[in-house]
Wavefront OBJ file of the C-alpha trace (Angstrom):
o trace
v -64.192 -8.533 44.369
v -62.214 -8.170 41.364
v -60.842 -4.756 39.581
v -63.213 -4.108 36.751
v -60.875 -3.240 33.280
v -60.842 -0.054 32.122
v -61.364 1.099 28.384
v -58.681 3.040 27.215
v -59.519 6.534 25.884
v -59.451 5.424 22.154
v -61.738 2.324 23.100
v -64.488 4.262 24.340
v -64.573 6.649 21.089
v -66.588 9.237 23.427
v -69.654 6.843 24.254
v -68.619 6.830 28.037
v -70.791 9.355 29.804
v -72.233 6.533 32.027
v -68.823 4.840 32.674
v -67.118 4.955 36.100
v -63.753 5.927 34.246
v -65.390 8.824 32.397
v -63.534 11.031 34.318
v -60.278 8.842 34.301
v -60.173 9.077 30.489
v -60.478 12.373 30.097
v -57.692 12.759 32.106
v -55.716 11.027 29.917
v -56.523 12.635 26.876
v -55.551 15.770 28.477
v -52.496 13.993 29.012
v -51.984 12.798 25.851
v -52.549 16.252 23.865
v -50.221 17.880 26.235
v -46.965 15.979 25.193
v -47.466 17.167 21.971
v -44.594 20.002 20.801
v -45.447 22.853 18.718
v -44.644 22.767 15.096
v -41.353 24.326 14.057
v -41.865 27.921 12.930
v -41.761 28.696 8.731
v -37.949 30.484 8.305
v -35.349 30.311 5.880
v -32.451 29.873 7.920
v -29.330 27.494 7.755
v -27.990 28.122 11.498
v -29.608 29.604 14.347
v -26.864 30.388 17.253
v -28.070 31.296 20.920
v -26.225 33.023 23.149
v -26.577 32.591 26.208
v -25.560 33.033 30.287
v -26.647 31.349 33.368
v -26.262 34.876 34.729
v -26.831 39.011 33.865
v -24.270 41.436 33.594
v -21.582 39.286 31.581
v -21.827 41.283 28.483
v -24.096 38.583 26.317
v -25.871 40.881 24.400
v -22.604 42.727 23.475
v -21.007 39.729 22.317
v -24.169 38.895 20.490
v -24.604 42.333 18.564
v -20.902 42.195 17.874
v -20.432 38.390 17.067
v -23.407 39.445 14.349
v -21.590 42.411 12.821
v -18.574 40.309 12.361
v -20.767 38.122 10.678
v -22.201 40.014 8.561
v -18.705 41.930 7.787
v -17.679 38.369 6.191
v -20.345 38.211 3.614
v -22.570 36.068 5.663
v -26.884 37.054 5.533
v -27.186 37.428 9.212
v -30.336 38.046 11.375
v -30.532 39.404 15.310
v -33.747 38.055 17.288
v -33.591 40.061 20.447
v -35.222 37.639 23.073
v -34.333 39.443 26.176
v -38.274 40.602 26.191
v -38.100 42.122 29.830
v -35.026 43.769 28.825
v -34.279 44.633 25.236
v -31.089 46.566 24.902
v -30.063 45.262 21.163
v -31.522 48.086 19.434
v -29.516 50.523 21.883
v -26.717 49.023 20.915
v -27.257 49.320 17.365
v -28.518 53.163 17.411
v -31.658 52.108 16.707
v -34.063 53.206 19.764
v -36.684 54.585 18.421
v -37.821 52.867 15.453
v -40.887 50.590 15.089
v -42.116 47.389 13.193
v -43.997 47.939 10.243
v -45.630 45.129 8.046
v -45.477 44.545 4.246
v -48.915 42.613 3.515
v -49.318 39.618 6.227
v -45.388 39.829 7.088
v -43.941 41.816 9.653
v -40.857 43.867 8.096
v -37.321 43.397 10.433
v -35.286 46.623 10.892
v -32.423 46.725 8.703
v -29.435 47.405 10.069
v -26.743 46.618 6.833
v -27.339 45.293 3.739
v -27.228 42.074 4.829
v -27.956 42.205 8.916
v -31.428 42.898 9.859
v -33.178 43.020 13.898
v -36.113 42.226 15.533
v -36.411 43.016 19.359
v -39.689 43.667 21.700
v -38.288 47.123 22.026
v -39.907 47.438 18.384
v -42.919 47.463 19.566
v -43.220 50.158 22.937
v -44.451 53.051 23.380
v -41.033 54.288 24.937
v -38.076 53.143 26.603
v -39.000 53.036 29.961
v -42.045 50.940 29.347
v -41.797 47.609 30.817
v -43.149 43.698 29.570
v -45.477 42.494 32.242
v -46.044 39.021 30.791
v -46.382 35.776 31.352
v -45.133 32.770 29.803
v -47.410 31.758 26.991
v -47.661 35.461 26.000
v -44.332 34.838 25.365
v -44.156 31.833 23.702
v -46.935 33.650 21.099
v -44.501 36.602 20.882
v -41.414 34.314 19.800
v -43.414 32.262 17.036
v -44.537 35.489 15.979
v -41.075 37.005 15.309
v -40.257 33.702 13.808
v -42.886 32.747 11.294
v -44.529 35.862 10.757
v -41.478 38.144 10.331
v -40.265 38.840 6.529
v -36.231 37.644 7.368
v -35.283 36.426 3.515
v -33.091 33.644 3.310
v -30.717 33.628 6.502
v -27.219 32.295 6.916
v -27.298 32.658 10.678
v -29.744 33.814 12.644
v -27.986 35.048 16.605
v -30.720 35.109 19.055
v -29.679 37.171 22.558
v -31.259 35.777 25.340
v -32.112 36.981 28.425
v -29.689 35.611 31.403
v -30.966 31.428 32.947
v -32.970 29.116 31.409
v -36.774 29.860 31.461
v -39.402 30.376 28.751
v -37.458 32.153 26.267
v -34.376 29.736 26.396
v -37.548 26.820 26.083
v -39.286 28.305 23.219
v -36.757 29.172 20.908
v -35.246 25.791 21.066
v -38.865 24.083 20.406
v -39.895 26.536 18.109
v -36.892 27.455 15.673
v -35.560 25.050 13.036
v -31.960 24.162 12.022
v -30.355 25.294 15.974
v -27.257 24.486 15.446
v -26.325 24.987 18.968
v -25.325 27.662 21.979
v -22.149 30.150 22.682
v -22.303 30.575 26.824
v -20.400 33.896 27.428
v -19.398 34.179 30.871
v -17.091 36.370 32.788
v -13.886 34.829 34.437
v -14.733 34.965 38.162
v -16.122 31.598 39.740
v -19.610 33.074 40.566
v -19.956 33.791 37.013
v -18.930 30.662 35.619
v -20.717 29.147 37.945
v -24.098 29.788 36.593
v -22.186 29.508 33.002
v -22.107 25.733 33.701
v -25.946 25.396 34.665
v -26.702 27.520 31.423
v -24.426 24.635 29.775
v -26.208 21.850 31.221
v -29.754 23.033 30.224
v -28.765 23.509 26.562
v -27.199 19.606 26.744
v -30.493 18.263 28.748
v -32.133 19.811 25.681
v -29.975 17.651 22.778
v -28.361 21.008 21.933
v -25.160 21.267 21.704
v -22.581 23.643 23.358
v -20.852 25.139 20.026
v -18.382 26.918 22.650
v -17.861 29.313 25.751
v -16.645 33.155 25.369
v -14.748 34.819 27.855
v -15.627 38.388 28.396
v -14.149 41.258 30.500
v -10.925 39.087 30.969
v -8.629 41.290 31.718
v -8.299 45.356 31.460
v -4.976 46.544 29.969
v -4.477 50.132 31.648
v -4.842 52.950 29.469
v -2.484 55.163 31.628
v 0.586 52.651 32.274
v -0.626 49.454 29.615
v -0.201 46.876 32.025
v -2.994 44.302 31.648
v -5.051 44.199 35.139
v -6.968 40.897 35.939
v -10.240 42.591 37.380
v -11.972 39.588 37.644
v -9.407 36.889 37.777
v -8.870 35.093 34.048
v -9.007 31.606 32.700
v -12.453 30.776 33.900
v -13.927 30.659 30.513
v -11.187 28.301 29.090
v -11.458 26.246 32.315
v -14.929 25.052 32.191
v -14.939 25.039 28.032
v -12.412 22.008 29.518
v -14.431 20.274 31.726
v -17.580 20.350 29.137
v -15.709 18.951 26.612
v -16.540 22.227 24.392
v -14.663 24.190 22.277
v -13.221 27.549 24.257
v -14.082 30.432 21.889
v -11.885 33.114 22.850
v -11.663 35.557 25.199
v -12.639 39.436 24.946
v -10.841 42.284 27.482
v -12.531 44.918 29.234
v -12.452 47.737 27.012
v -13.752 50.955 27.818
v -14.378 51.577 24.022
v -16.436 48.578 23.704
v -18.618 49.846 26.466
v -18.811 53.355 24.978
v -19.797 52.088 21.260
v -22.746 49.859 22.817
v -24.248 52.600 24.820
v -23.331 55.193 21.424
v -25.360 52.619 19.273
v -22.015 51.483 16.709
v -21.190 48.419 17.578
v -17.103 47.870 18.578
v -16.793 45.488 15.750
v -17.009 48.238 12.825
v -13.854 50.315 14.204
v -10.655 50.050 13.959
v -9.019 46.557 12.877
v -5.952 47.742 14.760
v -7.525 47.421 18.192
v -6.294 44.240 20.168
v -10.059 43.814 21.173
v -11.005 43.695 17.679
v -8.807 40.891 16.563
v -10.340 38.960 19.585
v -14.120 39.446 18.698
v -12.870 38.442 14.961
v -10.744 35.606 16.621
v -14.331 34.574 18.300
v -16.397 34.850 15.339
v -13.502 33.006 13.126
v -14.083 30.061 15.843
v -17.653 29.722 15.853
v -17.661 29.787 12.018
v -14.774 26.551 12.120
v -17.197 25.086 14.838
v -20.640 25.424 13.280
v -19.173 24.286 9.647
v -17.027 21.920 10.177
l 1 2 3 4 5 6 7 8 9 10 11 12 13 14 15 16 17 18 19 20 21 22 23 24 25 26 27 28 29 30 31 32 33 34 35 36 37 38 39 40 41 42 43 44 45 46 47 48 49 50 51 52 53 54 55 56 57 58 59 60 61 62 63 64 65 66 67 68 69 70 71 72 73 74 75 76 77 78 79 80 81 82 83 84 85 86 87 88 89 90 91 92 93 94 95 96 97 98 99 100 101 102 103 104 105 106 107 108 109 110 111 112 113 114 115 116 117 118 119 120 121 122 123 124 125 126 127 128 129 130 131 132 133 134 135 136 137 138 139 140 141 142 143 144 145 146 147 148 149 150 151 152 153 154 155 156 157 158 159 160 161 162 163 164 165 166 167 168 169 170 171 172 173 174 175 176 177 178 179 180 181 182 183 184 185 186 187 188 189 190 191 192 193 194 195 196 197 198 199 200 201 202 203 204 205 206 207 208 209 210 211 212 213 214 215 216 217 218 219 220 221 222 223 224 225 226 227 228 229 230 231 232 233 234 235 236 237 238 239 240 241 242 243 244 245 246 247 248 249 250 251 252 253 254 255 256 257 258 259 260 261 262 263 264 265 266 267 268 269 270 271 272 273 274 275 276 277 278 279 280 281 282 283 284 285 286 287 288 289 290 291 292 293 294 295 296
């Protein structure tokens, strides 16, 4: 008995109810729509810059608010997409908790921060602080093409998206969604465990066709303020090491600094104090970097 041929899907241009296959081919159209990616969102932006960890508690959103500020500082029209929706602390960090999204016609108005640095972050839109983001993934993927194409940003120069630590939905949607990424800073703290899960952030971005614009170092090193001697709390070098084995540019690397800590949780950002600071020149040092990297 031989295998009777089946139509494809576009053959049978829907007259198949009585076929055998019916069922077959609508599989496959399902299929078929499903590789389909989403349109890239409507923004005026020249680079969009993730930053991103394989892990929590390295500082990312720091280096994000801060790495935007020094920006911004240089002239550049700079925008901060908080993507950390289960966890929003960007507008903490930038003294804004508190303040909500309002719209200007169809367009959704960002919070301006400067003149020329503006914010958008899910904490925009609660009720309070303590209220958490039960959702699931397509929720989010709606919530992210919403802050992209339906948020009033201008023209951008950059546009530094914080992401929440790994590499699920958020990390996804951005990259399908958002046009002109020109690639992803991995901050990571020095200690193996760390860097660790800094490589697997690394590889995701690359599996992606993104590329790796560079790795931060942060918390390397604590100089005492009592006796000035620079403690290694959590070892150093691990941020430069696996910048080497990617192949990637190493950005710099940014000491524990009890000041830093104290502006993020006062809401003014480390980066607008004083230029004298040794931490300072290094967040500079790392913004100088990324601008050489992304430009050149």
């Amino acid at each position: 008995m031989t295998k009777q041929a089946k139509n494809t899907p576009e053959e049978c241009d829907g007259k198949c109810e009585g076929c055998a296959s019916a069922q077959q081919c609508d599989s496959d159209k399902k299929t078929t729509a499903g590789k389909g990616l989403p349109p890239k969102a409507q923004i005026e932006v020249d680079n969009v810059i993730l930053v991103l960890s394989g892990k929590g508690g390295v500082g990312k959103s720091t280096v994000a608010v801060n790495l935007s500020f020094a920006l911004s500082a240089h002239g550049f029209d700079v925008g901060i997409l908080d993507l950390d929706i289960h966890g929003p602390n960007v507008p903490k960090m930038l003294g804004l908790e508190g303040h909500q999204l309002t719209t200007l016609g169809k367009m959704i108005q960002p919070v301006r921060v400067t003149g020329n640095l503006s914010v958008v972050s899910m904490a925009f839109l609660l009720p309070d602080i303590s209220t958490p983001v039960i959702w699931r993934g397509p929720m989010k993927m709606s919530a992210i093409s919403q802050f992209l194409s339906e948020v009033d940003w201008g023209h951008l120069d950059y546009l530094v998206v914080d992401l929440p630590p790994g590499t699920g939905d958020e990390a996804l949607s951005i990259i399908q969604l958002a046009p002109n990424v020109r690639g992803a800073v991995i901050v990571t703290t020095p200690q193996d465990v760390a860097t660790m899960d800094a490589l697997k952030a690394a590889k995701f971005v690359e599996k992606l066709d993104i590329p790796v614009l560079g790795i931060v170092e942060n918390m390397s090193g604590l100089v005492c303020p009592h006796c000035k001697k620079e403690i290694d709390l959590f070892g150093k070098g691990g941020g430069e090491k696996i910048a080497s084995q990617l192949g990637v540019a190493f950005l710099g690397s940014i000491p524990l600094d009890p000041e830093m800590r104290k502006a993020g949780d006062d809401g003014k950002p480390f980066i607008i104090r004083s230029k004298d600071s040794p931490t300072w020149k290094n967040v500079d040092k790392v913004m100088e970097e990324l601008v050489k990297v992304v430009e050149g």
